[in-house]
SERO-4910 file (N, C-alpha, C, O; in steps of 0.05 Angstrom, whole numbers):
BEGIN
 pado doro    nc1    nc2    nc3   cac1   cac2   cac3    cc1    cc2    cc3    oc1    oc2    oc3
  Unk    A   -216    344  -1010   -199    336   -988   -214    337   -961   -212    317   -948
  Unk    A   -228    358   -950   -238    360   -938   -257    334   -924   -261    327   -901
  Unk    A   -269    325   -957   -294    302   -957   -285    276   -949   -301    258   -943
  Unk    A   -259    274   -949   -242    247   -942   -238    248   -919   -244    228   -907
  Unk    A   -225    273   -902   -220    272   -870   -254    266   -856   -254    251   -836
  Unk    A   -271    273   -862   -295    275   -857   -307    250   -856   -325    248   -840
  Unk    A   -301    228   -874   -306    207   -874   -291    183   -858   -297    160   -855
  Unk    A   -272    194   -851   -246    172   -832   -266    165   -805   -266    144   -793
  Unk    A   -285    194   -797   -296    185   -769   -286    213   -758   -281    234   -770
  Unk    A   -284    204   -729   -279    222   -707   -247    222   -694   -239    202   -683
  Unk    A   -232    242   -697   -203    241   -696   -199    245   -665   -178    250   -654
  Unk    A   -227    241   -653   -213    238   -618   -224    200   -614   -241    185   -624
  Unk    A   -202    199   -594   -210    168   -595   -236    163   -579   -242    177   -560
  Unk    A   -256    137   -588   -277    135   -563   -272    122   -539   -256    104   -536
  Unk    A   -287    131   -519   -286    117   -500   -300     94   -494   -323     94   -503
  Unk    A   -292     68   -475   -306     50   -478   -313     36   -448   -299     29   -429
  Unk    A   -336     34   -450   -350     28   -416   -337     -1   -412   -337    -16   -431
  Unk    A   -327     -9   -387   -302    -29   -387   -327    -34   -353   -336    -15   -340
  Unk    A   -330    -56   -349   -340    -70   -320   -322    -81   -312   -307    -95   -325
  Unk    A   -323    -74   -278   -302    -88   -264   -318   -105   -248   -341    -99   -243
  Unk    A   -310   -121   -240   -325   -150   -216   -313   -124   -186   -294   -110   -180
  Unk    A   -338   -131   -177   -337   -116   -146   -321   -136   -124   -315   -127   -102
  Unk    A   -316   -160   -131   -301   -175   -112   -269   -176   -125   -253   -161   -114
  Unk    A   -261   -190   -142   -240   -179   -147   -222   -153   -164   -198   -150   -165
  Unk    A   -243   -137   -178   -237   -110   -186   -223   -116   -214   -215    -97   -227
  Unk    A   -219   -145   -225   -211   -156   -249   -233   -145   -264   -250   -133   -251
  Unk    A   -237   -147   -301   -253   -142   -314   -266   -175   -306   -254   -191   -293
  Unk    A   -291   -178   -316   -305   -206   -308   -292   -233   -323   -291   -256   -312
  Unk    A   -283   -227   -348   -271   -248   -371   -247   -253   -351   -248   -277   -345
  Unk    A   -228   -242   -339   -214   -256   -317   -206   -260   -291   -184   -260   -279
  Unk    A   -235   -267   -287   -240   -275   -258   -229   -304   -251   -222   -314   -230
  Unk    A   -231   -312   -275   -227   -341   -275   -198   -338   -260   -197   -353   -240
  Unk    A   -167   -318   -264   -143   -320   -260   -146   -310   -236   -122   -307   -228
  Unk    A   -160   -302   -219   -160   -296   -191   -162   -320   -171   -164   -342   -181
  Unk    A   -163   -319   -141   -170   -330   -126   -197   -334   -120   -206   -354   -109
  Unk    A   -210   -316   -127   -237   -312   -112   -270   -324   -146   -291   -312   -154
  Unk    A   -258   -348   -153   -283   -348   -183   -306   -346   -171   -322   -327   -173
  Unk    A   -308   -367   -158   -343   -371   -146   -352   -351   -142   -370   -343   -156
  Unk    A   -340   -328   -113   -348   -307   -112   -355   -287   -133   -378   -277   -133
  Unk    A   -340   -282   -148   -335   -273   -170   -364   -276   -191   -378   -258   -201
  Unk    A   -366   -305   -191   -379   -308   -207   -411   -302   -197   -428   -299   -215
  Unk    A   -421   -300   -165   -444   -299   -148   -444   -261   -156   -464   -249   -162
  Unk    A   -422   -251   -154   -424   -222   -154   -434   -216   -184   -449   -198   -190
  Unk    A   -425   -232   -198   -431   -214   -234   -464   -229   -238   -486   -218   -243
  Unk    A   -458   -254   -234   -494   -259   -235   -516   -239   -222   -536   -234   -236
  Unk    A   -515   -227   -197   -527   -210   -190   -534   -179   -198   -552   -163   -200
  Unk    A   -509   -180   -203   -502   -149   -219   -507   -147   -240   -523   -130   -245
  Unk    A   -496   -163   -261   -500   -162   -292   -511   -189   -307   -500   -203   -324
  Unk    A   -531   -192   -296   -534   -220   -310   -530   -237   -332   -525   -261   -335
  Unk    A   -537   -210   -355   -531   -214   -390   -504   -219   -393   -498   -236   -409
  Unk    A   -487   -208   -381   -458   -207   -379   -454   -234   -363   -443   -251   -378
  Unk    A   -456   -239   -350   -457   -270   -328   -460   -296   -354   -443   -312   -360
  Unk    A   -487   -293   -366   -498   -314   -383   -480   -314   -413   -480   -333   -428
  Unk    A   -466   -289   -417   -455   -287   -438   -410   -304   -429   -392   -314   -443
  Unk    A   -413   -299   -406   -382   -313   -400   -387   -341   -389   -374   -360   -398
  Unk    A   -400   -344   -374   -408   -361   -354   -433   -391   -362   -434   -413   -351
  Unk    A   -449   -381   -382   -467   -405   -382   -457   -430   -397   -436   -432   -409
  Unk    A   -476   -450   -393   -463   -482   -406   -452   -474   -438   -432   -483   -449
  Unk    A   -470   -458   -446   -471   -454   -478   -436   -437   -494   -424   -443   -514
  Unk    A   -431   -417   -476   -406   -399   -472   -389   -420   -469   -377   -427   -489
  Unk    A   -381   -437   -442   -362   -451   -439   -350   -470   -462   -327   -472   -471
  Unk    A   -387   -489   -471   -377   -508   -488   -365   -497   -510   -354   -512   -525
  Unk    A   -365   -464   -518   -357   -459   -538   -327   -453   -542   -313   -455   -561
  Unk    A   -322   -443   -515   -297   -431   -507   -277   -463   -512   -256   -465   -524
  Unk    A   -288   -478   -500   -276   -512   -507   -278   -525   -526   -265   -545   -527
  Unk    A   -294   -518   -547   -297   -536   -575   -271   -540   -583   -262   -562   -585
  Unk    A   -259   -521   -586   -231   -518   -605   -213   -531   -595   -196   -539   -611
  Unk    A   -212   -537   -570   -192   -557   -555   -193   -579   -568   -215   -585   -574
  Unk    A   -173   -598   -576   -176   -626   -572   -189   -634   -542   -193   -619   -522
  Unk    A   -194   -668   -546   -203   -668   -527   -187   -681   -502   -200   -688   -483
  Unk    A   -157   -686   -501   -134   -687   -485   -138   -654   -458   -136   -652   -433
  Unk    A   -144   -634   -479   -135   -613   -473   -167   -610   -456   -166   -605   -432
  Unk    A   -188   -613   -466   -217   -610   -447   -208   -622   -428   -204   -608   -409
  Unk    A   -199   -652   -425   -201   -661   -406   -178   -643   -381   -184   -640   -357
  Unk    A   -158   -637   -391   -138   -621   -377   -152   -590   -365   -147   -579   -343
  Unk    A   -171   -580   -385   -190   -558   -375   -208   -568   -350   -214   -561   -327
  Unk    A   -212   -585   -366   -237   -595   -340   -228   -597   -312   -241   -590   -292
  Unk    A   -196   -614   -314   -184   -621   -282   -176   -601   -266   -173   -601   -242
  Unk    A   -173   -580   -287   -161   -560   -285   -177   -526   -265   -168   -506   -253
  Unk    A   -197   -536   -269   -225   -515   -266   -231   -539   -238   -245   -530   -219
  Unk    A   -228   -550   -237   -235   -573   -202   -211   -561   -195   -215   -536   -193
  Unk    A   -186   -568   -192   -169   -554   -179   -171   -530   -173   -160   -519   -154
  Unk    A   -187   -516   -191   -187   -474   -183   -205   -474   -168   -202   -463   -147
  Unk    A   -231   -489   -176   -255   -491   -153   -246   -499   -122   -256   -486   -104
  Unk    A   -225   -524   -114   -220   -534   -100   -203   -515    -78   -210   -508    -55
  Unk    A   -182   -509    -90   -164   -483    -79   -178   -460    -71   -172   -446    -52
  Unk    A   -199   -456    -86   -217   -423    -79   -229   -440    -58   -223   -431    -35
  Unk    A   -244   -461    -59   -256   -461    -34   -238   -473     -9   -251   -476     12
  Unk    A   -220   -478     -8   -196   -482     21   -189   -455     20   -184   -447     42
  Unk    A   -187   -443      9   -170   -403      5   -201   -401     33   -196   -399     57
  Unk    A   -231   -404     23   -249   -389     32   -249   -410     67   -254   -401     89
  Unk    A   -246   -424     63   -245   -439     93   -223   -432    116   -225   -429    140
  Unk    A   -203   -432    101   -182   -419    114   -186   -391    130   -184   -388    154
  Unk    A   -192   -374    114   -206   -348    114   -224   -350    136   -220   -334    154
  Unk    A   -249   -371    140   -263   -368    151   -250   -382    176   -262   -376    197
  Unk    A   -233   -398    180   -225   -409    202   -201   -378    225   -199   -371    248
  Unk    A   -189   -368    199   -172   -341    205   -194   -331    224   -191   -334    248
  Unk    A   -216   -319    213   -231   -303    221   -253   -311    249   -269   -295    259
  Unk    A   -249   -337    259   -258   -348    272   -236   -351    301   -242   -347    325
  Unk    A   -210   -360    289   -201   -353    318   -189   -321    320   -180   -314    342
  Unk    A   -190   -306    301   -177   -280    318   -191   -272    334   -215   -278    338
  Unk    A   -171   -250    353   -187   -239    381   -179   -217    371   -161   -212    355
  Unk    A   -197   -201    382   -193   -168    389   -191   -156    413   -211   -151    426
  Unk    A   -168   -151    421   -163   -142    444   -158   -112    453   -141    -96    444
  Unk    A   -176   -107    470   -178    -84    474   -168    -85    511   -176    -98    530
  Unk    A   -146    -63    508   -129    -63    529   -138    -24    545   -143     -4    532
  Unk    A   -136    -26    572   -133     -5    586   -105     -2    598    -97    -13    619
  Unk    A    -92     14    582    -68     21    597    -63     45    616    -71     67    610
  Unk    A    -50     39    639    -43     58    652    -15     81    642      6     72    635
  Unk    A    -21    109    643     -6    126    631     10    140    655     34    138    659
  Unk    A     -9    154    670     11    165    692    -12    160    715    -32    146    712
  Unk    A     -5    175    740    -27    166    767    -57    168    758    -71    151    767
  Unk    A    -69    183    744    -97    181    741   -102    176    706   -124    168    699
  Unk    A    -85    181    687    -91    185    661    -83    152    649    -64    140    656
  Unk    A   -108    141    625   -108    123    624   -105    130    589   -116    148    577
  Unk    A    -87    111    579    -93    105    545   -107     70    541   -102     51    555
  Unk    A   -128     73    514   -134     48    504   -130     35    485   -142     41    465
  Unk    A   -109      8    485    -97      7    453   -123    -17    443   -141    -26    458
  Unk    A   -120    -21    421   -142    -38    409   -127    -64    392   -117    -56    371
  Unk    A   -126    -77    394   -102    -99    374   -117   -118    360   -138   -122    372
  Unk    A   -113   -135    336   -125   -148    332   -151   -137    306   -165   -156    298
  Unk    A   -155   -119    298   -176   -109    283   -162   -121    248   -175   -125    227
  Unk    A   -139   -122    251   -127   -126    219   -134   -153    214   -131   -156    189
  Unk    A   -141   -173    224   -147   -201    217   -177   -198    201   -184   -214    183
  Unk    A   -190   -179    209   -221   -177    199   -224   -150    182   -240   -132    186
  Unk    A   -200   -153    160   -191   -136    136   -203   -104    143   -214    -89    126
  Unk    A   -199    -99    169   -202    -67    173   -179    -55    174   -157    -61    183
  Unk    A   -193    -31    160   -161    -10    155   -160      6    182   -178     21    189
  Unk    A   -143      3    192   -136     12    225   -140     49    220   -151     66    233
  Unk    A   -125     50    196   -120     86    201   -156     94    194   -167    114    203
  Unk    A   -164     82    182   -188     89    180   -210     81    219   -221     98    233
  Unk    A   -210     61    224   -215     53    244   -212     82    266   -229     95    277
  Unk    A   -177     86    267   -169     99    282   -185    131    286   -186    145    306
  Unk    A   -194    134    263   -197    165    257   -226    159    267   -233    175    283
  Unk    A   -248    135    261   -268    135    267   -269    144    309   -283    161    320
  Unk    A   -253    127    319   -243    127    346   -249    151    343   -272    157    348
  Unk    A   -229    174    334   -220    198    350   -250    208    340   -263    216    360
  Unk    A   -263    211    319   -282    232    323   -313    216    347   -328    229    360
  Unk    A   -312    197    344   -335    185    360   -327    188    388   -345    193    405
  Unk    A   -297    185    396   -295    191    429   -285    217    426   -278    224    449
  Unk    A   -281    230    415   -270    260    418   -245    269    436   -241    287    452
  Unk    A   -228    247    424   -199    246    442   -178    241    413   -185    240    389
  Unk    A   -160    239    420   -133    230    396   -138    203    401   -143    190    421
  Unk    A   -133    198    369   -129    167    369   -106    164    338   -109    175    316
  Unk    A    -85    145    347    -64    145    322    -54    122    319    -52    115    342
  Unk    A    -42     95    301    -40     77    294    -10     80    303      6     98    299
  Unk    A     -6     50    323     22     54    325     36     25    327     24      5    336
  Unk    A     61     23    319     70     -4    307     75    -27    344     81    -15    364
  Unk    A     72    -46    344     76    -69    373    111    -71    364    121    -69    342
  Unk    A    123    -74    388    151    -87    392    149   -116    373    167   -122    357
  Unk    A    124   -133    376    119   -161    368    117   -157    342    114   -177    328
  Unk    A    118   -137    332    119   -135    304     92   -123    278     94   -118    254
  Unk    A     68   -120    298     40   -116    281     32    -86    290     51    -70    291
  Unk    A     10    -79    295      4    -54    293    -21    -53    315    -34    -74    318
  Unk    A    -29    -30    329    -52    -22    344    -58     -4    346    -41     14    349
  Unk    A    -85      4    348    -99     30    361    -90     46    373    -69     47    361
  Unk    A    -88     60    387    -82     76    409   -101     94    414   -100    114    400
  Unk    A   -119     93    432   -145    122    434   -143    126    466   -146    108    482
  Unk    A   -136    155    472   -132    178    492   -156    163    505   -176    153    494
  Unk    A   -147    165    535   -167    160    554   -183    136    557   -184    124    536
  Unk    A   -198    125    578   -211    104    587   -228     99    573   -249    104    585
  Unk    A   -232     91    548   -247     80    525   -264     55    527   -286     52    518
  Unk    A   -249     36    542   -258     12    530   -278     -6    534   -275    -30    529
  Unk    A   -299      4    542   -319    -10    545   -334     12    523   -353      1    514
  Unk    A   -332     31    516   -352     48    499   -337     37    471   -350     39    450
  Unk    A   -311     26    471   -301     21    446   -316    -13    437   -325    -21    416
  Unk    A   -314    -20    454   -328    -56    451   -359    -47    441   -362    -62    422
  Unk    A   -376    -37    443   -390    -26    442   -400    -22    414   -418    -32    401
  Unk    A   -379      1    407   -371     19    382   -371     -4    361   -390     -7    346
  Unk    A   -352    -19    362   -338    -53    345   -366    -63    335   -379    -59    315
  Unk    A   -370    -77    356   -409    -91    361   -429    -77    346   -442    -92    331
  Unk    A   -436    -47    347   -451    -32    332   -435    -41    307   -440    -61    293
  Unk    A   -410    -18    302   -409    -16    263   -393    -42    251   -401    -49    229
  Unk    A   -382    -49    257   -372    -76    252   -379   -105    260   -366   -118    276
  Unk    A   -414   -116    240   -417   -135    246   -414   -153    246   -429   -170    255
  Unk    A   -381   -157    227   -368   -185    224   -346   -201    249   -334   -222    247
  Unk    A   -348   -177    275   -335   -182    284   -352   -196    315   -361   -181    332
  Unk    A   -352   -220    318   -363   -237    337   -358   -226    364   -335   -221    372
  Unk    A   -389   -221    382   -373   -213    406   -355   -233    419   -331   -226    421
  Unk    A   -362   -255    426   -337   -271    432   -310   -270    426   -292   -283    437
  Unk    A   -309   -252    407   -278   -253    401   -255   -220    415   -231   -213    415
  Unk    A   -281   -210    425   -270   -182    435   -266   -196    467   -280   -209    483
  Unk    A   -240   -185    468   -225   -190    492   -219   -159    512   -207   -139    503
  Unk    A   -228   -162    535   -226   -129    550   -196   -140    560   -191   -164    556
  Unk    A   -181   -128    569   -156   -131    590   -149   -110    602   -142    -92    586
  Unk    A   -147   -105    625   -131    -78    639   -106    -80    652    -99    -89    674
  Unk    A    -92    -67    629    -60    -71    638    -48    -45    657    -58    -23    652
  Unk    A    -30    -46    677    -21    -23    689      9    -30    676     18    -53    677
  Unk    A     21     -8    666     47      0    667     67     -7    687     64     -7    712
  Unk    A     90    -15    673    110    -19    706    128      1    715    152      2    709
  Unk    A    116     18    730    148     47    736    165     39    743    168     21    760
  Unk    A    186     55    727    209     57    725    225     53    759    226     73    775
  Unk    A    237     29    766    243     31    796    266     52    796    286     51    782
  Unk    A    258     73    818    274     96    817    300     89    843    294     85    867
  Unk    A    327     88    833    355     74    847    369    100    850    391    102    860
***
């Protein structure tokens, strides 16, 4: 009895090394169902090439298509131009997004000498603000906290006269963001008319 459990194998299950695509975080076999193939497919060629040539080359495809009639290739075929076509207007779009946003970095007045700096505009160029924010507070050594606009979006907020060391900051670690598109503004507050 013994000699039979012994022979079944290993009664814990194995584990199995699973690759994810670094652009869409899909396994690579369906990249194809994402938005992003080309990319997709530029990332696994670099990374895994054997894996690339094994989903991706002429030889894979035509095989993946043999079994089709050929109604149905041809419907694959129109079908793979349309995903190509869409991914690349998804990527133009994107790049047109990312071309007109501004980043506006505002000096506000707080009370007679104390100034806050909000920052707006950073979420169009897929930065995570609370992360952003925290970078703020330890690089200027003031509070800085994410806080929602009346208009509906979200901004910075970093303690004290920042903003020329913050434009600065952007330009250094964030080099997707065009200086042209950083906007300074100095706004003063309107007090409260006292009746």
């Amino acid at each position: 009895m013994a000699d039979t459990e012994q022979a079944e194998g290993p009664s814990e299950p194995q584990s199995r090394h699973v690759v994810y695509c670094g652009v869409c975080t899909l396994p690579p076999e369906y990249c194809e169902y994402g938005g992003t193939v080309k990319k997709c497919q530029d990332w696994l060629q670099k990374a895994h090439p054997s894996l690339y040539e094994h989903i991706w080359s002429p030889e894979a495809l035509e095989a993946a298509t043999a079994s089709l009639s050929v109604e149905a290739q041809k419907r694959a075929a129109k079908d793979a131009q349309k995903k190509a076509a869409q991914a690349e207007k998804a990527e133009q779009k994107q790049a047109d997004k990312i071309a007109n946003s501004v980043v506006t970095i505002k000096r506000v007045e707080r009370n007679k000498r104390k100034f806050v700096t909000a920052v707006s505009g950073l979420e169009a160029f897929g930065l995570d603000l609370k992360k952003v924010a925290k970078e703020f507070g330890k690089k200027f050594a003031t509070g800085s906290s994410v806080t929602k606009v009346p208009s509906g979006g979200e901004e910075i907020v970093v303690q004290g006269d920042v903003s020329d060391e913050i434009e600065e900051f952007l330009l250094e670690k964030y080099k997707d963001i065009p200086e042209d598109n950083i906007e300074l503004v100095d706004d003063k507050k309107k007090k409260p008319s006292a009746s």
